[in-house]
Every structure is written in C-alpha cells, then in structure tokens.
C-alpha positions as CSV (number, residue, x, y, z in Angstrom):
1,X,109.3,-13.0,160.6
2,X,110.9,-14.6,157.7
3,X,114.3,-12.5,156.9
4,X,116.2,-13.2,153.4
5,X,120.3,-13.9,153.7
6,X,121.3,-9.8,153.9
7,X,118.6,-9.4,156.5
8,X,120.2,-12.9,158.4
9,X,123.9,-11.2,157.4
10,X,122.8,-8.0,159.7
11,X,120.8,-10.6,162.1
12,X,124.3,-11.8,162.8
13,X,125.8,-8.4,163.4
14,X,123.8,-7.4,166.2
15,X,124.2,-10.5,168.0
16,X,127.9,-10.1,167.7
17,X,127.0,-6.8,169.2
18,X,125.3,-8.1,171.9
19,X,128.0,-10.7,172.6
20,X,130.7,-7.8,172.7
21,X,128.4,-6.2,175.8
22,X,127.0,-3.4,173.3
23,X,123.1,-3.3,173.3
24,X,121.9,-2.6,169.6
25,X,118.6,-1.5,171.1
26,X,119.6,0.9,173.9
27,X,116.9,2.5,177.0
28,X,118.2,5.9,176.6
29,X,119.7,8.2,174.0
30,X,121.2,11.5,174.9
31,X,122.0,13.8,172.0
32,X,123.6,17.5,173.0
33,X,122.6,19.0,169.3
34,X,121.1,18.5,166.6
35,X,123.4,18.3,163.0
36,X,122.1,21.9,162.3
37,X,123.2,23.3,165.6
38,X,126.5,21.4,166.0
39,X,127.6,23.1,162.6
40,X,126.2,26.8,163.8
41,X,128.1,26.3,167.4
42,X,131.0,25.8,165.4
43,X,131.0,27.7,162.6
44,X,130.4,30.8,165.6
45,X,133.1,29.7,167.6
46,X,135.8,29.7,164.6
47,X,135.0,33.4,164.3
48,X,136.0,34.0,167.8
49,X,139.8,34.6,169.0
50,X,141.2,31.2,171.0
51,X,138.0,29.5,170.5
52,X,137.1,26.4,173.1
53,X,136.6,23.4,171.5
54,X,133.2,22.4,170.8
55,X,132.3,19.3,172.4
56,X,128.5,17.6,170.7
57,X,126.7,14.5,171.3
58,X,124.7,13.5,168.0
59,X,122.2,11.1,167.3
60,X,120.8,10.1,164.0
61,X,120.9,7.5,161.1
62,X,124.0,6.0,159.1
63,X,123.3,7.4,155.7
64,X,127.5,7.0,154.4
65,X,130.0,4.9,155.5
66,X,133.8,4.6,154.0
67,X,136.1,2.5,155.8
68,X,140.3,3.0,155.3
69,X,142.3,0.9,157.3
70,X,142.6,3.3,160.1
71,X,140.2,5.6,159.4
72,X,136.7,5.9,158.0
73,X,134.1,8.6,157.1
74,X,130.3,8.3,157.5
75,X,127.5,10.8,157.3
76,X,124.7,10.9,160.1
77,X,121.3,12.0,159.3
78,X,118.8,13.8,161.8
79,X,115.8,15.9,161.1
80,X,117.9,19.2,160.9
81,X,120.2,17.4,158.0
82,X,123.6,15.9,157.5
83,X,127.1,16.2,159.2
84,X,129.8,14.4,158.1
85,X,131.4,11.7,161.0
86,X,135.5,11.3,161.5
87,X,136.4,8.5,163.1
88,X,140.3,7.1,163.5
89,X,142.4,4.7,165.3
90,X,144.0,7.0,167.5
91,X,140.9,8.6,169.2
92,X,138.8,5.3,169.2
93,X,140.9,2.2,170.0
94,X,141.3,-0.5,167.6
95,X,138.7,-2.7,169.4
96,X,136.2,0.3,168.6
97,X,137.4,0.7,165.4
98,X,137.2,-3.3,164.2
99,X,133.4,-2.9,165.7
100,X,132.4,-0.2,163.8
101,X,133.7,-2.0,160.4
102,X,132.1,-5.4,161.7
103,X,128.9,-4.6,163.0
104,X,127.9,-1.2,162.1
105,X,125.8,-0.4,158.3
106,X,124.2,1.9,156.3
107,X,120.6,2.6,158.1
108,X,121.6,2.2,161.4
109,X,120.9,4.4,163.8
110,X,124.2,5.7,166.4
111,X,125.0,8.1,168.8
112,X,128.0,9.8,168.1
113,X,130.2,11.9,170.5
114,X,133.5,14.1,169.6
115,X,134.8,17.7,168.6
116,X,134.0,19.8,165.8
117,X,136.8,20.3,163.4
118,X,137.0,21.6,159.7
119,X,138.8,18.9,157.4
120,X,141.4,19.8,154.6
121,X,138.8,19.8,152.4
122,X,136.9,22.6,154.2
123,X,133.5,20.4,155.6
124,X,132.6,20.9,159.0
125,X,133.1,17.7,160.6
126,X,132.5,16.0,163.7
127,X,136.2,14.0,165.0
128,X,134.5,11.1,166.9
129,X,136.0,10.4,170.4
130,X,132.8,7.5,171.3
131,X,129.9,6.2,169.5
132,X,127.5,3.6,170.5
133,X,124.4,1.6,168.6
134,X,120.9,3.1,169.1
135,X,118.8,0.9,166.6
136,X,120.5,-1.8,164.7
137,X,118.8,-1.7,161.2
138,X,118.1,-5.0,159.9
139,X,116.6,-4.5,156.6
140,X,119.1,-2.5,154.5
141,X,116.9,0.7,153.0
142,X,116.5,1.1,149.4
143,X,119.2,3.2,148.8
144,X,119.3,6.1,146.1
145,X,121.8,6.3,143.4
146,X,122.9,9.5,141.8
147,X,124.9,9.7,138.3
148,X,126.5,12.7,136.8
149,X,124.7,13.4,133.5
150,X,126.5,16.4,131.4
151,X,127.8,17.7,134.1
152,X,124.7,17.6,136.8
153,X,124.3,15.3,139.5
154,X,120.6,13.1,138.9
155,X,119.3,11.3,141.7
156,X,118.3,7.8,140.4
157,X,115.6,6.3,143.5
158,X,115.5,2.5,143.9
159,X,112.1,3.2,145.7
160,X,110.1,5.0,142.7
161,X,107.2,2.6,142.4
162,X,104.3,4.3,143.5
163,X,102.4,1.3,145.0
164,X,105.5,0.1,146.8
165,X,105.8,3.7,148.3
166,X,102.3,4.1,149.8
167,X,102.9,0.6,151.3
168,X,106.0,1.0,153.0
169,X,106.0,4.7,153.6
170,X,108.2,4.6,156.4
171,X,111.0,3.5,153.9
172,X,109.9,5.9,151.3
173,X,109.9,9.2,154.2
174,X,113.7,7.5,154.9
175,X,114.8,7.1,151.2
176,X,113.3,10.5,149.6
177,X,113.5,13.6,151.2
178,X,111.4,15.3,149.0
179,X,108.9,12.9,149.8
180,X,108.9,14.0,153.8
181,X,109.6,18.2,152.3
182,X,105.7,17.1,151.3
183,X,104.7,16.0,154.7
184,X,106.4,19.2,156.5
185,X,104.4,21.8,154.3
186,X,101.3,19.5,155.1
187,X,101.5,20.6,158.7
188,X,102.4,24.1,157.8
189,X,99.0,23.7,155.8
190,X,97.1,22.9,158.8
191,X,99.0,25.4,161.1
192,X,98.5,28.1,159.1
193,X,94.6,27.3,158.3
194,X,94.6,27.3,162.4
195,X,96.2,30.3,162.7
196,X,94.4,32.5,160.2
197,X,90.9,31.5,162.0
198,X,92.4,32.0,165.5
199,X,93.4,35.4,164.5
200,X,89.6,35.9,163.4
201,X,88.2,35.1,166.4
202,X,87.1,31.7,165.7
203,X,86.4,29.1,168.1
204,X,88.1,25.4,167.8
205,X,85.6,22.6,168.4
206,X,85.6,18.9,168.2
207,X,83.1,17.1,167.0
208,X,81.7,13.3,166.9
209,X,83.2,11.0,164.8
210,X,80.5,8.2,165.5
211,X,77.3,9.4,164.8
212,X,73.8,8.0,164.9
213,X,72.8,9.7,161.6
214,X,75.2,10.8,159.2
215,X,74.9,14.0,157.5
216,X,76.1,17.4,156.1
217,X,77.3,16.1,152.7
218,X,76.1,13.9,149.7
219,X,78.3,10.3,150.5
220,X,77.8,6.9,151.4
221,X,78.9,6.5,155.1
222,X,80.9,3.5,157.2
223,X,78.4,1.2,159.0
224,X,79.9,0.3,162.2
225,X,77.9,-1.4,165.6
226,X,78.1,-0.6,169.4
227,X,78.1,-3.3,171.1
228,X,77.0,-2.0,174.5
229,X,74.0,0.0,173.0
230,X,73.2,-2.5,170.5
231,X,73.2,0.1,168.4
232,X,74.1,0.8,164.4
233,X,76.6,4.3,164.4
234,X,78.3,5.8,161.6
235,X,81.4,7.4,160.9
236,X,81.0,11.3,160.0
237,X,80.7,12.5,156.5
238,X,81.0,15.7,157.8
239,X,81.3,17.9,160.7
240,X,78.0,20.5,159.5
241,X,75.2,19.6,161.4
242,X,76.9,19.6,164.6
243,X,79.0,23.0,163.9
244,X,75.3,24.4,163.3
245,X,74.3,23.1,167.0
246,X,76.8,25.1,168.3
247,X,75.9,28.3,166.3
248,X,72.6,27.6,167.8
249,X,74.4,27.3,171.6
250,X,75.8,30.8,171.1
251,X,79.4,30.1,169.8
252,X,79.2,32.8,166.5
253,X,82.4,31.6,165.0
254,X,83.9,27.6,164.9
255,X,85.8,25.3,163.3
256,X,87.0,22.0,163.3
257,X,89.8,20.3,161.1
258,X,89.5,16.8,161.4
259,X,89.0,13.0,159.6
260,X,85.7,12.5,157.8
261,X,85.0,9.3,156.2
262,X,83.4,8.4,153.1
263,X,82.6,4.7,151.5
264,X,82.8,5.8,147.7
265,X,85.0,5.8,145.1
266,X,88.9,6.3,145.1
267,X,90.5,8.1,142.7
268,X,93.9,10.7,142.5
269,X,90.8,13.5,144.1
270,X,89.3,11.1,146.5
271,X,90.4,8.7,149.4
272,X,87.9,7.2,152.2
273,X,88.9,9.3,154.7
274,X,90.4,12.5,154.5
275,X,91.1,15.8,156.5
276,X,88.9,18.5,155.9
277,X,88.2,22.0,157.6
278,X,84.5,23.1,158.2
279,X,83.9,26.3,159.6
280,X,80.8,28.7,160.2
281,X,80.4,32.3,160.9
282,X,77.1,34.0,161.9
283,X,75.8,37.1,160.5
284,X,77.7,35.8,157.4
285,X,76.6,35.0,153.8
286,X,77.9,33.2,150.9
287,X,79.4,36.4,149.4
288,X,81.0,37.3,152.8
289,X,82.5,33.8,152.9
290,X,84.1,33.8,149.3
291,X,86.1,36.6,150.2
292,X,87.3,35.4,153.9
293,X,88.3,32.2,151.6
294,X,90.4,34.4,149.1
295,X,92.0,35.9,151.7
296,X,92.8,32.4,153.8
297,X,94.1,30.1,150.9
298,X,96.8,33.7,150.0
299,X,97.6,33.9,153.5
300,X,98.7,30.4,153.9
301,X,100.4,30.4,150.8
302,X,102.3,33.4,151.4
303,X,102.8,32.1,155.0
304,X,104.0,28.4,153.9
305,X,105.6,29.0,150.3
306,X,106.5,32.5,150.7
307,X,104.5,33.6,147.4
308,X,101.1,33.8,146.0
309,X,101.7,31.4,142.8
310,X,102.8,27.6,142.6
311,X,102.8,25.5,139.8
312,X,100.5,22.3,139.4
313,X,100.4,20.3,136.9
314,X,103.1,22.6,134.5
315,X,100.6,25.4,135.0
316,X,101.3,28.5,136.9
317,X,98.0,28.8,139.6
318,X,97.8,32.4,141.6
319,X,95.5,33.1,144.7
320,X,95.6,36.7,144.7
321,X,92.4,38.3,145.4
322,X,89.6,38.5,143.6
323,X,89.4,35.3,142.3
324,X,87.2,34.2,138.8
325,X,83.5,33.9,139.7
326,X,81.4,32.3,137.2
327,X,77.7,32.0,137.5
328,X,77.0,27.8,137.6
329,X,74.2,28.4,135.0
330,X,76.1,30.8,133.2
331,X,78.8,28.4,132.8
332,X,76.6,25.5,132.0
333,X,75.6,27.3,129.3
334,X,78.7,28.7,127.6
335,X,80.4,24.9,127.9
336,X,77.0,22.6,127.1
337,X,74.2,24.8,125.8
338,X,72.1,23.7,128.1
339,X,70.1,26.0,130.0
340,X,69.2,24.1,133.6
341,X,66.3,26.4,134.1
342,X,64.6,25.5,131.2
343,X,64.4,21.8,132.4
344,X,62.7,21.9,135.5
345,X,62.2,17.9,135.9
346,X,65.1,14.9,135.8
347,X,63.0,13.4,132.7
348,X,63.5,16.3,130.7
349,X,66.9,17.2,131.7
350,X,67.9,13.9,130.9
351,X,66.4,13.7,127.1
352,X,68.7,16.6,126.6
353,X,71.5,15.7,127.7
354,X,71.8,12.3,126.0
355,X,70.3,14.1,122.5
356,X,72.4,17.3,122.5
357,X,75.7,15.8,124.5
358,X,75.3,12.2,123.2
359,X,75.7,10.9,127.1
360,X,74.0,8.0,128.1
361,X,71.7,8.2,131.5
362,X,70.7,5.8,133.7
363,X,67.1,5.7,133.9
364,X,65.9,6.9,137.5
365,X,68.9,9.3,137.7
366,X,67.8,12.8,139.9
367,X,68.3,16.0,138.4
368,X,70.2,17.1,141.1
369,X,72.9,14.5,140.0
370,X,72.5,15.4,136.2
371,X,73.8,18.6,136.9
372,X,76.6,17.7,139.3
373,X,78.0,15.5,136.2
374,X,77.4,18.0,133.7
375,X,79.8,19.9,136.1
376,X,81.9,17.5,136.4
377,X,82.6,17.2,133.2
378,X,82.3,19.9,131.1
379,X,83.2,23.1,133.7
380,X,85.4,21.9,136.8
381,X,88.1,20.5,133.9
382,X,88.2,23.9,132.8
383,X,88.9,26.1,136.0
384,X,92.4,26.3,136.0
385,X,93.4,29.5,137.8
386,X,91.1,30.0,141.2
387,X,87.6,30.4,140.4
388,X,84.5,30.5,142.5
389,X,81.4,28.8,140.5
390,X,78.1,30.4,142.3
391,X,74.6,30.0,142.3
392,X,73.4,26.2,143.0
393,X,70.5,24.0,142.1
394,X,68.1,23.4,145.3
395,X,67.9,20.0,144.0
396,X,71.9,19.4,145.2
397,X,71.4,21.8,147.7
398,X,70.0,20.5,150.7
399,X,71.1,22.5,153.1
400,X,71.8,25.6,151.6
401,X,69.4,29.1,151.8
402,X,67.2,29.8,148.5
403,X,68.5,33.1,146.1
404,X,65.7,35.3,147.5
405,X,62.8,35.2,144.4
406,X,64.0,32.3,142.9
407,X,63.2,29.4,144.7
408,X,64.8,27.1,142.7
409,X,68.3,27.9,142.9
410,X,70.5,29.0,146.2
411,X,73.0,30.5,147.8
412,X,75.7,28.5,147.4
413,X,80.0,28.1,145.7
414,X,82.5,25.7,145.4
415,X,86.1,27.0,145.0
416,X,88.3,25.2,142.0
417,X,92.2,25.4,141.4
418,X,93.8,23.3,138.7
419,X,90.8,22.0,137.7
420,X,90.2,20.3,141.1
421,X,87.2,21.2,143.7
422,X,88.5,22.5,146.8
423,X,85.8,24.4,149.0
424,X,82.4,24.0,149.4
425,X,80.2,26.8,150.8
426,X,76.3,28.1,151.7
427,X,74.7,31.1,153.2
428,X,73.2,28.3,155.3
429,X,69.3,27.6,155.4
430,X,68.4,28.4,159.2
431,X,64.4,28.2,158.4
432,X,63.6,24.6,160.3
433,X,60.2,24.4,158.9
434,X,61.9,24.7,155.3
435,X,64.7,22.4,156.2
436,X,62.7,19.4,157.0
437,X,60.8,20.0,153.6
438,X,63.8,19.7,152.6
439,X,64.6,16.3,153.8
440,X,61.7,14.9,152.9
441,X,62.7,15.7,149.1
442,X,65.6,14.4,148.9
443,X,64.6,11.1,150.9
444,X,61.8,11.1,147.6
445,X,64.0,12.0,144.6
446,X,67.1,9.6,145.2
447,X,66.8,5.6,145.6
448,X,68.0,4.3,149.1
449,X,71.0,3.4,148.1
450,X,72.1,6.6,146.5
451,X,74.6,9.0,148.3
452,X,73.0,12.1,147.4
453,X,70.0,10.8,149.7
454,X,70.2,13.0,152.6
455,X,68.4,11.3,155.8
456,X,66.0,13.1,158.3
457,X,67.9,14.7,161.7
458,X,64.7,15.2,163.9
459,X,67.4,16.4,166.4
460,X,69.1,18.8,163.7
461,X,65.9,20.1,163.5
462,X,65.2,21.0,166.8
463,X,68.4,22.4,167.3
464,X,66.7,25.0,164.5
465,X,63.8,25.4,166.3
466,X,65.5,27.2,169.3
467,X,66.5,29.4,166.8
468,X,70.0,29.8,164.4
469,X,71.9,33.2,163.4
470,X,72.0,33.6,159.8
471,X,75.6,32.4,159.2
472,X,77.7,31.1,156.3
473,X,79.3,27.8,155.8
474,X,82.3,26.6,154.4
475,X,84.2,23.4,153.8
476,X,87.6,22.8,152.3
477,X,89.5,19.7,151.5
478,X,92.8,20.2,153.2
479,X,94.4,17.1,151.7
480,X,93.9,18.7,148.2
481,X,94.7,21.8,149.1
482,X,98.2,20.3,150.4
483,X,98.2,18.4,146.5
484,X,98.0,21.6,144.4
485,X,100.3,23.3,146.6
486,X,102.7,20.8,146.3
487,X,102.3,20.1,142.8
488,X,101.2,16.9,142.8
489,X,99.0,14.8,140.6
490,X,97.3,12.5,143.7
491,X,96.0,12.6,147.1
492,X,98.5,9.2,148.3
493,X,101.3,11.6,147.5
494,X,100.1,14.3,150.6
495,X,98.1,11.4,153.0
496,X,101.0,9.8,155.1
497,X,99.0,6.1,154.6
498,X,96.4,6.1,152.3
499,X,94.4,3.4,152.1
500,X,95.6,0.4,149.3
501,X,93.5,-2.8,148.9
502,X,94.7,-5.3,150.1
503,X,97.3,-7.7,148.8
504,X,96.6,-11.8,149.2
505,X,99.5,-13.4,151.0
C-alpha cells in the first residue's frame, strides 16, 4: 500500500497513539445513543423541573474540529446526524487534551462520552468528560466546501466527478449526503414493493441464479462453468420460467426481487446486472395486471415520498390512477406512419422503414427487432407522464398469450415514465403445445448470436404439460424505478457499485 506524505503524516499519528497505550483500532465500541436520541433525551429533560443530568456515550465520525488553546469544538457524525462535541482542559486533563490536538483528524472515527448542555449560543451540545479512538482515518476524505453566494450558503463538493464517485463510493456515501438520502429511499423502494404484495397475498420465492438454460427475457447471458459437473451454467436473465413452475406447483400468487444479469450494452438505462421484481398471479390477465401496477408504483410513492408526483428530468411525472394507454400500433402509426400489420414479413417491414424513415437496416435483421427500434425511437422518447403502451407483436412476444382472433399480435404492456421503460407484462401463454411452436420460431427468425433468440426449455415445457392457471405476468426494473423517483439521469447514481471498466494500473 503505497500512501502519499498526508497519508504517512496520519500514518505517524496513530503510531504515536499506539505508543501512548491508546489502540486506534479498538475490539469493542459501546455507544449509549445515537446523535438524534442524545438531543431528544435532552431537549425532554430541559422541560422538566430539577432535571438529572443526562449522561450519553456517542460514537461516530469527526466531521469538525476547532482547536483553542484550552478548548476545542468538533462535530460527530452518526447515521441519525450531527451533534456538536465540547471538550476543555478542565474536564479532560491536559495529557487528553494535547492527544486530541496531536493525534486526532477530520474522518476519524471516536467514541465520545459526557453531559448534555446547551452552549451560549443556544446548540445542544455534548460537554466531553472521555473520548477514545475507534478507527484512525488514514486517508483524509474529500472534504466539501460551502461559500455564501448573495446571501445563501452553496455547497461546493471536491468529490463531483462522476467516474471518481462510482469508483470510490464509500468516499462519495461519506462526503455527500444526498448521495446516501438516494441509497435510503432505494430500500424504501424495495420495502414498500414487498409490502404492497405481502398485503395481497403474494408468496416470496427465491429462485436460481445459475441456470442450465437461460430464459424469460430477450438478452445475451453470462457463460460461466461448474467444475464438478463439468458442466456450462448461466446466470439468470430473468426469474419467469421458474415463477411459472411454481404457478404450476400450486402457489397462485409469487414474487421474487432479486439480481438478474445481462451481457449487453451499458448505458444511463442499462447496467449488467440489476434488481428487478417479477411477479405472477393466476386467474389474472394483462388488463387485471395494469391496474394492480397503477395501484403499486402510487402506493410506494405515496408510502416513500409522501405524494403522487416527483420531478424527473425538470418535468413534473404523476402516478395517479388511470394511467395513459396507448395501443402499440396505434402509436406506431400516429409517430411513423407505418402500419406494422400491413407488413407481415422482416423484408417488407424493412424496405419501409429505410424508404419512408430514411433508417438504414442491417440485412438479416427480424421483424420482431424492427419494431422494438421503431419503439425505441420514435414512441418510448415521447411517454413522459405514465403510460401503458398495449397490444404486442407475436414476433417479440414469445412468451406471451395471442389477442383472441388475431393471431398475430398478443396480450402484452410495457409501463413508461419519463420516457424510460419500466414494467414489462403478459397475460401469459399457458398452452404448452403452442409454446414450444413458439420456440422453435424464434430459434429460426434470429441468428445464434442474437439476444432476442429465445432457446428451447424442454423442462419449461413439461412443467406446462401438468397443467398452468391462466395468470398474468409482470416485471419491473426496480433500479429505474429508484432513478425517476429520485430524479436522476442514470442507473450508477441508484446502484451502490455499478460496474466501471476497468482501469490499467
């Protein structure tokens, strides 16, 4: 570990420390209160007559520190907040005292032991009778800076570059506060999501991560190889398949949140894994699911931001039931003026679309995946407030239950806010003679190497052939779900450690 001279400086300090008999790396900590509670035991004791004094043990990070002569104030940070420290001569000792100034920085963390007391100046305070090292800090943290600009107080951040942040985001969670605010309604998200399907009776489930076929979605999976089975396995794309078994086992209602992985693309809307919530319902359909979805992403907001609107992106967004539902064709249509039905075949489909758009195709290119960018592009930039876009092609639609007379299209939405997909969901084909025709297609209209090639689950399909409810599906990013809410532009800002490439040494 190669440390630079103010690293060596604090190197110094904490083997002075250790030379004065004061371990900077303590066994045990014992903190009485939190910051929040030592200020409410206080502030409730100064409204009773001849209060006791109240006595706290804190423990937390050195985020002030003035020294003068005698005295010197500090601040100590916990995960309930601030409190402002008071130590002087007289309760200390000067040996105590000459430590602190000598070996004791900004970053570290102490344990802190006094009475509370009100200063002149009206903070509540605690008046430190013994204090002791807990974690000597020897890289100093990238301390804020804040300047009074007519009249307001702006908070400059030395750690603001984006790159450096997802790197090192233990220093950016100790630095930015709003940064770790993010990372608090995060597992409020998830909570909440929990909650609501609890309260609905439905069933939490876990699921494989290492599968021998991968399924459920349209991605490119991890390759990975067990050793003991000399076998090939794959990380999940998706939870579906296996949710389905258990629809088939008798559970009518599950869900799992959980990490899927997928090797494509990353982008402010994509990251290789991810958190996402499946869940399925029998006796359900796609309808029936769009409006348990309205009613879940409300109920969280409501629940976690205490209204039904957030801004993203300097646009006000608003959950309230019913959402927008547009008809995919419909909307194809009114954007493009292309009519998907009237080009039944990729060749066809794909003349249009680079005489009438002016986009260039690849030759080979599937239907299926003309119309996913033709949705891409010209509708999902559009749906700002929620909207539900309905009404699928078969070809990207594996999985999904046909309209009934129209075997072309089927039964399935995708949920948008801010111009961001966030939900995925089917009335979900249960037929297992149609669903292995329905393998076998895609396996013929995509190259190998394509991600919308969905592979044959002969054990999917027997799983069918004992017999499944007719139930509705549903997916939902929860990492972008935790982005609009929090208003911001990327996934890296709402995953704790996304994944960066990797820098040479």
């Amino acid at each position: 570990m190669e440390l630079n001279e103010l690293e060596k400086i604090r190197l110094q300090k904490m083997e002075r420390l250790r030379a004065s008999g004061e371990e900077p790396y303590p066994t045990r900590a014992n903190p009485t209160h939190t910051t929040q509670e030592a200020r409410e035991a206080f502030e409730q004791s100064e409204g009773q007559e001849n209060p006791a004094p109240v006595q706290v043990t804190l423990a937390g990070r050195l985020r002030s520190m003035r020294l003068m002569g005698k005295i010197a104030f500090a601040h100590l940070e916990d995960r309930a907040g601030r409190l402002q420290l008071f130590f002087r001569v007289n309760e200390i000792g000067e040996e105590r005292m000459q430590v602190l100034r000598e070996c004791y920085d900004l970053g570290d963390f102490i344990q802190a032991s006094g009475t509370m007391v009100r200063t002149r100046t009206g903070e509540v305070t605690l008046q430190v009778s013994q204090f002791h090292m807990l974690a000597k800090a020897l890289t100093p943290l990238p301390a804020a800076k804040d300047e009074v600009v007519d009249g307001q107080v702006v908070r400059h951040a030395t750690l603001a570059d984006p790159e450096v942040r997802y790197r090192q985001r233990y220093a950016d969670l100790a630095v930015n506060p709003e940064v770790r605010e993010i990372f608090q309604i995060r597992a409020a998200v998830v909570r909440e999501l929990r909650n609501f399907l609890d309260e609905r009776g439905f069933l939490e489930v876990e699921t494989p991560i290492l599968q021998p076929i991968y399924g459920g979605a349209a991605a490119r999976p991890f390759t990975t190889y067990h050793n003991q089975l000399k076998q090939n396995l794959f990380l999940r794309i998706s939870f579906e398949l296996y949710l389905k078994r258990l629809l088939v086992g008798g559970f009518e209602r599950v869900y799992e949140i959980g990490r899927d992985f997928r090797n494509e693309g990353i982008s402010f809307k994509h990251n290789p894994e991810f958190t996402q919530l499946e869940f399925y319902m029998a006796y359900a359909d796609y309808l029936k699911v769009m409006e348990l979805t309205e009613e879940m992403i409300c109920t969280v907001c409501e629940k976690v931001l205490g209204s039904r609107k957030f801004t993203y992106q300097g646009r006000e967004v608003d959950v309230s039931p019913p959402w927008q539902r547009v008809d995919l064709r419909q909307g194809l249509i009114e954007k493009t003026g292309i009519d998907i039905l009237e080009y039944p075949d990729a060749e066809s489909l794909a003349e249009v679309v680079q005489t009438r758009l002016g986009k260039p195709v690849k030759p080979g290119t599937a239907r299926g995946k003309l119309i996913d960018g033709l949705l891409g592009d010209y509708l999902e930039p559009a749906l700002i407030q929620p909207t539900f876009l309905y009404n699928y092609p078969r070809d990207i639609s594996p999985l999904a239950k046909n309209i009934p007379g129209n075997p072309e299209m089927v039964e399935r939405f995708e949920g948008f806010i801010g111009g961001v997909e966030l939900c995925n969901a089917f009335t979900e084909l249960n037929d297992p003679v149609e669903q292995e025709k329905r393998f076998l297609e895609m396996g013929r209209a995509y190259e190998a190497e394509d991600e919308q090639r969905h592979p044959m689950d002969e054990d999917f399909l027997r799983a069918l052939c004992y017999g499944m409810p007719p139930a509705g599906g549903f997916g939902l990013g929860v990492d972008r779900l935790v982005m609009l809410m929090t208003d911001r532009h990327s996934l890296r800002e709402v995953i704790l450690f996304p994944h960066l490439r990797q820098i040479d040494e």
